[in-house]
Every structure is written in C-alpha cells, then in structure tokens.
mmCIF file of the C-alpha atoms, coordinates in Angstrom:
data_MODEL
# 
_entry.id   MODEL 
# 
loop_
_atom_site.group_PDB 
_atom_site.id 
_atom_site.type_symbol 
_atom_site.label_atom_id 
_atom_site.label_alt_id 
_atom_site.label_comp_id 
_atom_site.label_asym_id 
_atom_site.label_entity_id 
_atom_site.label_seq_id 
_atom_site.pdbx_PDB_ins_code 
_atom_site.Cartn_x 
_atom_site.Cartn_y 
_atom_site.Cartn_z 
_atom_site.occupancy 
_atom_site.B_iso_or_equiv 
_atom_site.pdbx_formal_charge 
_atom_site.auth_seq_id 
_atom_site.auth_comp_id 
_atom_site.auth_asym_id 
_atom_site.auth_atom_id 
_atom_site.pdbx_PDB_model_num 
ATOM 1   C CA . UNK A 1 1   ? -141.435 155.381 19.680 1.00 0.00 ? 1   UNK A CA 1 
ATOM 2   C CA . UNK A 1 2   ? -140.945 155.869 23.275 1.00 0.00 ? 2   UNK A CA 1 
ATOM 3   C CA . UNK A 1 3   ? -138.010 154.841 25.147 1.00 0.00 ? 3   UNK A CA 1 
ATOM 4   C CA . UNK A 1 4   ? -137.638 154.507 28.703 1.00 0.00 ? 4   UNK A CA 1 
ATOM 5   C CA . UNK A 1 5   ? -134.968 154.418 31.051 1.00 0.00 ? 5   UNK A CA 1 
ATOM 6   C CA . UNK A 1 6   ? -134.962 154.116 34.519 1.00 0.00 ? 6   UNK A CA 1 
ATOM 7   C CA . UNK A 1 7   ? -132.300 155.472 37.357 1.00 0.00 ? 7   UNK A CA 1 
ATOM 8   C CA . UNK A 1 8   ? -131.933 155.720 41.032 1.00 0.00 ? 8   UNK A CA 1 
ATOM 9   C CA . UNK A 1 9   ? -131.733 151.653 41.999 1.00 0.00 ? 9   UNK A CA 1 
ATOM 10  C CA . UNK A 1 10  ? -129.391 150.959 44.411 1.00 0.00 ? 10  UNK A CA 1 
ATOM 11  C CA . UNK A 1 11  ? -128.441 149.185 47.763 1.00 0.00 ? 11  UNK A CA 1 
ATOM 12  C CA . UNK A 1 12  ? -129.961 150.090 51.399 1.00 0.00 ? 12  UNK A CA 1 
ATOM 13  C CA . UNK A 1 13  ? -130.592 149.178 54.640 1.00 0.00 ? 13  UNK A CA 1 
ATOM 14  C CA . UNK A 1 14  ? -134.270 148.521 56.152 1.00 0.00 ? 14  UNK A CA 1 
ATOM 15  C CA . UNK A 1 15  ? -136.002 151.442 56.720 1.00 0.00 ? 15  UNK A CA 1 
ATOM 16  C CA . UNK A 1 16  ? -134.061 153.497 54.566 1.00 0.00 ? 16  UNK A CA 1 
ATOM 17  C CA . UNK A 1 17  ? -135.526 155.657 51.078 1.00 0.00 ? 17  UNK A CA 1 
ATOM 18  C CA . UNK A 1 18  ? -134.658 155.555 47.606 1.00 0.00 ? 18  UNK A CA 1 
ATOM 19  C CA . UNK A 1 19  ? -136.295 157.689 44.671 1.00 0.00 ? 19  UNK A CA 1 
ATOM 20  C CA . UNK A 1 20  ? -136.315 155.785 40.963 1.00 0.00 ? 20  UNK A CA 1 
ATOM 21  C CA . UNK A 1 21  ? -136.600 158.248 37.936 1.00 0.00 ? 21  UNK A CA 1 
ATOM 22  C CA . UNK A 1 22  ? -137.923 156.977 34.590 1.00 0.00 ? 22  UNK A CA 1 
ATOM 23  C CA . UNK A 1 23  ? -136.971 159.351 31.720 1.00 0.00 ? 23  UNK A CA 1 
ATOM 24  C CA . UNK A 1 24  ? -138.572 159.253 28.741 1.00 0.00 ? 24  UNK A CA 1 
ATOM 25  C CA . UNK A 1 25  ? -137.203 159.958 25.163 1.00 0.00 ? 25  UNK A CA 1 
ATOM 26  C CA . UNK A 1 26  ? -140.235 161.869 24.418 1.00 0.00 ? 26  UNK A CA 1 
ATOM 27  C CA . UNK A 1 27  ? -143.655 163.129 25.464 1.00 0.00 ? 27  UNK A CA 1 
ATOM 28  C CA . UNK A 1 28  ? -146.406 160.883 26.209 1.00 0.00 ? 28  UNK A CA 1 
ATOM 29  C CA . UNK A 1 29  ? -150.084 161.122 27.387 1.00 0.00 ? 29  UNK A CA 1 
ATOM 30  C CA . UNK A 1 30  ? -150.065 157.660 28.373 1.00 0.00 ? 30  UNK A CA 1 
ATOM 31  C CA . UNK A 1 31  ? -150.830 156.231 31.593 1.00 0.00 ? 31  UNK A CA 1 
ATOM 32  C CA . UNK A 1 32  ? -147.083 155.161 32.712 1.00 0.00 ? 32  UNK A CA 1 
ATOM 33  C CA . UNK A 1 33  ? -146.257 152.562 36.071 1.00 0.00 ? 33  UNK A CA 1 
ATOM 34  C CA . UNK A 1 34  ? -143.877 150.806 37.997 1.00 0.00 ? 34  UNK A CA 1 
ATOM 35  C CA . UNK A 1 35  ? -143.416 147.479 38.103 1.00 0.00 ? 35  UNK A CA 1 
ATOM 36  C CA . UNK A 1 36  ? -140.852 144.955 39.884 1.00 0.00 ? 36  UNK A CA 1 
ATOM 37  C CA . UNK A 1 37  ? -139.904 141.299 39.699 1.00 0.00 ? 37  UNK A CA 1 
ATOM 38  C CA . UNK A 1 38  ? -137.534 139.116 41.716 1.00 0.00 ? 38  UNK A CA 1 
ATOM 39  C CA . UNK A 1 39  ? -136.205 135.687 40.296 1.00 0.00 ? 39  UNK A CA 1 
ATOM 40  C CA . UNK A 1 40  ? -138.763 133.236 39.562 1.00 0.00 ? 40  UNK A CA 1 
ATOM 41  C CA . UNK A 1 41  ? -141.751 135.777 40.442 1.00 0.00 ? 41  UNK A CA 1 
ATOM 42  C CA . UNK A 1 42  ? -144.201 137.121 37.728 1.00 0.00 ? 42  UNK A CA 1 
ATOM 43  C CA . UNK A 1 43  ? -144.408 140.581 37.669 1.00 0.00 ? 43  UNK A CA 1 
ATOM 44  C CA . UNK A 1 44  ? -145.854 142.632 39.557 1.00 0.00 ? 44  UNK A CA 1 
ATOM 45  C CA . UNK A 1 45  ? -147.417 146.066 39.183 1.00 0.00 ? 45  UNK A CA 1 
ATOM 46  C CA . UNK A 1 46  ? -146.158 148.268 41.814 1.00 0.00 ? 46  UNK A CA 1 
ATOM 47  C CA . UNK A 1 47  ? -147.835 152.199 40.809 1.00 0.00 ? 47  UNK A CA 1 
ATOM 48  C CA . UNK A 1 48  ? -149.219 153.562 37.983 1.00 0.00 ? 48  UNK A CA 1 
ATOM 49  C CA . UNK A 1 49  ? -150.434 156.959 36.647 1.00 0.00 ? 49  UNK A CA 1 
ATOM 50  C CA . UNK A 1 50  ? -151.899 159.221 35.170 1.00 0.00 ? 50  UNK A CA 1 
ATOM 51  C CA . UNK A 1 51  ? -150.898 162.160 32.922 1.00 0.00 ? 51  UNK A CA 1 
ATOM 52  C CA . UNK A 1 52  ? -153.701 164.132 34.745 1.00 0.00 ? 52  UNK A CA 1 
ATOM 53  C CA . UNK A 1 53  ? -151.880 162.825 38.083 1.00 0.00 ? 53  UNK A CA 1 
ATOM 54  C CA . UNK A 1 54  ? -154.541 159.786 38.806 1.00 0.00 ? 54  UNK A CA 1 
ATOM 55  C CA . UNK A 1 55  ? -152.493 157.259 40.904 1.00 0.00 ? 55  UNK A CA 1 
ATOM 56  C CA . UNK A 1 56  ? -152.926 153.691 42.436 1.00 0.00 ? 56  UNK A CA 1 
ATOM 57  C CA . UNK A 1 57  ? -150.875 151.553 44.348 1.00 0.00 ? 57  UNK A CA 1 
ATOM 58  C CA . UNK A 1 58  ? -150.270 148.080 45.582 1.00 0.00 ? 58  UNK A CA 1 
ATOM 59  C CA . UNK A 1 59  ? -151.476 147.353 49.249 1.00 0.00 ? 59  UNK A CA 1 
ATOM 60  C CA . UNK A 1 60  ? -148.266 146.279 50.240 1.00 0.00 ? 60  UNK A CA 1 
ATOM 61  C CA . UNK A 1 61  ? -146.602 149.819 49.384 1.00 0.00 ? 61  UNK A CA 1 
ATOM 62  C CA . UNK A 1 62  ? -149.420 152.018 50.100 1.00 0.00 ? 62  UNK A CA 1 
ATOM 63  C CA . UNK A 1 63  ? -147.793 154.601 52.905 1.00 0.00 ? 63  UNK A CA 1 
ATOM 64  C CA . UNK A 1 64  ? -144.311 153.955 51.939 1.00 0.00 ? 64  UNK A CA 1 
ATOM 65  C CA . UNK A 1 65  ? -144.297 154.769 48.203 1.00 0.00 ? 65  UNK A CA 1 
ATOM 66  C CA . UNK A 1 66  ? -145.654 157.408 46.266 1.00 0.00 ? 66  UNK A CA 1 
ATOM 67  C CA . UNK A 1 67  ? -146.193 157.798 42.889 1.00 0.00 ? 67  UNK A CA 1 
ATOM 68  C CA . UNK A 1 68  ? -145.358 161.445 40.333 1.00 0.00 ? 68  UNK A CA 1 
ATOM 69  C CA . UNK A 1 69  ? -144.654 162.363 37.119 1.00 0.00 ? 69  UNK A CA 1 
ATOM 70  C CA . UNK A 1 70  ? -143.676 165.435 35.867 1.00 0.00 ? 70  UNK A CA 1 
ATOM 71  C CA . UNK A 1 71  ? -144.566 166.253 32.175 1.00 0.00 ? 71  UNK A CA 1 
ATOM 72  C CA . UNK A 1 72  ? -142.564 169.285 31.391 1.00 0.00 ? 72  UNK A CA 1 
ATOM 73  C CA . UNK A 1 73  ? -139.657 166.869 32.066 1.00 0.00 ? 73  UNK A CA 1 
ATOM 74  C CA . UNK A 1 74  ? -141.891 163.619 30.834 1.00 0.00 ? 74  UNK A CA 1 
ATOM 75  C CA . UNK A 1 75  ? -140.072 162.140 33.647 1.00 0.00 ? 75  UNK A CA 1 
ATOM 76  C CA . UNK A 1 76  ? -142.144 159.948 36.388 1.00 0.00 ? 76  UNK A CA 1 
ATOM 77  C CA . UNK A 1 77  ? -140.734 159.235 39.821 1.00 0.00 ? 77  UNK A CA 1 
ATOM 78  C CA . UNK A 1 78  ? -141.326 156.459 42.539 1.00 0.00 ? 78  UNK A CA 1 
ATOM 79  C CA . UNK A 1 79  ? -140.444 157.723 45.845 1.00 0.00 ? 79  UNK A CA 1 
ATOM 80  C CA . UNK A 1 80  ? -140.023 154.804 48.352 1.00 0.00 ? 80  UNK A CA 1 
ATOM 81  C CA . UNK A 1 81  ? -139.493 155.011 51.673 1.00 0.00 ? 81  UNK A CA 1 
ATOM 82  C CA . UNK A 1 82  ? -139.733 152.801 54.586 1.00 0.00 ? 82  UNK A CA 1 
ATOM 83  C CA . UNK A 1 83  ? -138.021 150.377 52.692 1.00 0.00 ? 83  UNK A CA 1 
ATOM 84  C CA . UNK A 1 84  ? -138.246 146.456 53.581 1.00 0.00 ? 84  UNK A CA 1 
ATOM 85  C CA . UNK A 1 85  ? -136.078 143.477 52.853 1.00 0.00 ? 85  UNK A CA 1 
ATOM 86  C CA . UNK A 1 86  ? -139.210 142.371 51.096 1.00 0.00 ? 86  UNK A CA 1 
ATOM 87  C CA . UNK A 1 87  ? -139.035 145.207 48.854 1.00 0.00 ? 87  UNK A CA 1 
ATOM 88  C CA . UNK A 1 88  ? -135.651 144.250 47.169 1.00 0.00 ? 88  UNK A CA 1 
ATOM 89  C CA . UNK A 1 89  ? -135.886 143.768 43.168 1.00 0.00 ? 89  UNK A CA 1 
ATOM 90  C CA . UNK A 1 90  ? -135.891 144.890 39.987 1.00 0.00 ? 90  UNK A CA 1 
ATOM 91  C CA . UNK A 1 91  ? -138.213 147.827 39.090 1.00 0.00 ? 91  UNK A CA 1 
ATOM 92  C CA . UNK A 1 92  ? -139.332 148.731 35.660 1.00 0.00 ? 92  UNK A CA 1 
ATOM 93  C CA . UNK A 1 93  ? -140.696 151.553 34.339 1.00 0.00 ? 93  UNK A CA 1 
ATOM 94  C CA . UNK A 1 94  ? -143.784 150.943 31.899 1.00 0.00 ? 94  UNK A CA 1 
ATOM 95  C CA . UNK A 1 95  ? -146.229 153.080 29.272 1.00 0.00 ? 95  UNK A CA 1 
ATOM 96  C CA . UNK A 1 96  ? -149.465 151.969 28.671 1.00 0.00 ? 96  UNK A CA 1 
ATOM 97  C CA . UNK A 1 97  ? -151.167 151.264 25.773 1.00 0.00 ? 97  UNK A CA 1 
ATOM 98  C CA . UNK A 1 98  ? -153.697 154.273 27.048 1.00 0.00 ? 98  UNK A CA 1 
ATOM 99  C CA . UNK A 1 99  ? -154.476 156.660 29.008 1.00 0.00 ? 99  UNK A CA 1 
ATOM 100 C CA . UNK A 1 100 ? -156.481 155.236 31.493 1.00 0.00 ? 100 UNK A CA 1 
ATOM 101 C CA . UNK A 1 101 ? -153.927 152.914 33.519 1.00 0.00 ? 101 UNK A CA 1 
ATOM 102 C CA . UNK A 1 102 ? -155.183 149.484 31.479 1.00 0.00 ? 102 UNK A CA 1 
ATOM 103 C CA . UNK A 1 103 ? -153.586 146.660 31.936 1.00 0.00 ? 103 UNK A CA 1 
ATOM 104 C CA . UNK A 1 104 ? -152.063 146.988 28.620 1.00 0.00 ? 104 UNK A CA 1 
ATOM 105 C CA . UNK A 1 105 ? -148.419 147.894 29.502 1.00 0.00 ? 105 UNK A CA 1 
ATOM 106 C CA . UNK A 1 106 ? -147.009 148.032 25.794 1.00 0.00 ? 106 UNK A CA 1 
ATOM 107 C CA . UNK A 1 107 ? -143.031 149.205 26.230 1.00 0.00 ? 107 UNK A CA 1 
ATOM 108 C CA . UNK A 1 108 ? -140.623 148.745 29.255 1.00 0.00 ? 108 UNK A CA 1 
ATOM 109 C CA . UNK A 1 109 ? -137.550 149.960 30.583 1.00 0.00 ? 109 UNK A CA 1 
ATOM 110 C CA . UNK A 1 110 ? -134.552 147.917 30.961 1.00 0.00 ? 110 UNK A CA 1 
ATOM 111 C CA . UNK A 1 111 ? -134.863 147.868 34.920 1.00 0.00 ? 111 UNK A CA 1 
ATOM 112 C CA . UNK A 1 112 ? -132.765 149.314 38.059 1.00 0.00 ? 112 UNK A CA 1 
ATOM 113 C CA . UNK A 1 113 ? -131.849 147.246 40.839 1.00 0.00 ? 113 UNK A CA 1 
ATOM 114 C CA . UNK A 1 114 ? -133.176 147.616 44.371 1.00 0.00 ? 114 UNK A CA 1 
ATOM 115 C CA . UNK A 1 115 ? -131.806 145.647 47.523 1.00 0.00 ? 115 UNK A CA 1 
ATOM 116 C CA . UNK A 1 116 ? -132.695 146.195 50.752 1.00 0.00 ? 116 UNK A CA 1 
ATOM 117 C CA . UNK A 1 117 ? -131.131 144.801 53.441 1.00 0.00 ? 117 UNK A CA 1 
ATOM 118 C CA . UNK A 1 118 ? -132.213 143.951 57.278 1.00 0.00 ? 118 UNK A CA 1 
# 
C-alpha cells in the first residue's frame, strides 16, 4: 500500500513562493493531486496528474501554481508562486483510485501547513 507524505509547508508573505513535495513509499501509475482545506471548508482539489504528465488546475491557481511529478523519484511537486493570503491552508497530497484523474481520491497524506500572510 502506498504511503504518502508531504513536505515543504511553511509560512510567507504575499507574493512570495513555496514548493510542496509529496513522496511516495513506492511506485504508482496512479493519477496523484493536491488538495487543501481551511477550518470549516470542504475540500478542495487544488492539481492533479498524470503519470504520463496530464495536468489540471483550479481557476483560482491557474498562473501561479504548477503541477509535476517525477517518477524515477515517484515524488510529485506543487510549485506555487504568487502566493495570496487566500491561499493559506492545509495541502494534501492524494492517489487516485486510477489513472485517469477520477474523482476517486482513495489514500491521503497527513497534510503540510501553508500561511500566507499580507
């Protein structure tokens, strides 16, 4: 079974960049995202993709963020820049339940903090 772990949270100022990692224990051919959640908010579905490299991205990140993943290291990476009070939660790292980027997100990472400040 999969496990996931994300890294690179932390605290910035607007307009500033941060890149999250999400290792994982082993390989996978699964369509794999990002997600983030603030208290009291559902989750939302930030990036996702592809082993082949197939992206998408919410409108509210698209130009700012960018989605990779790099299978020799079966490590994906979000790349934010830009960065907005508005963007400040916690990020997740997901695998789907396929290949295709479903929205059958089936095992999670444990999060990584993200607070930007104005």
């Amino acid at each position: 079974q999969v496990q996931l772990v994300e890294s690179g949270g932390g605290s910035v100022q607007s307009g500033g960049s941060l890149r999250l990692s999400c290792a994982a224990s082993t390989y996978t051919f699964r369509c794999m995202g990002w997600f983030r959640q603030t208290p009291g908010k559902e989750r939302e579905e930030v990036a996702a993709i592809t082993r082949a490299g197939s992206a998408r991205l919410t409108d509210s990140v698209k130009g700012r963020f960018t989605i990779s993943r790099d299978s020799a290291k079966n490590t994906m990476y979000l790349q934010m820049n830009s960065l907005k009070p508005e963007d400040t939660a916690m990020y997740y790292c997901a695998e789907n339940a396929y290949s295709v980027c479903s929205t059958s997100w089936i095992r999670w990472g444990q999060g990584t903090q993200v607070t930007v400040s104005s």
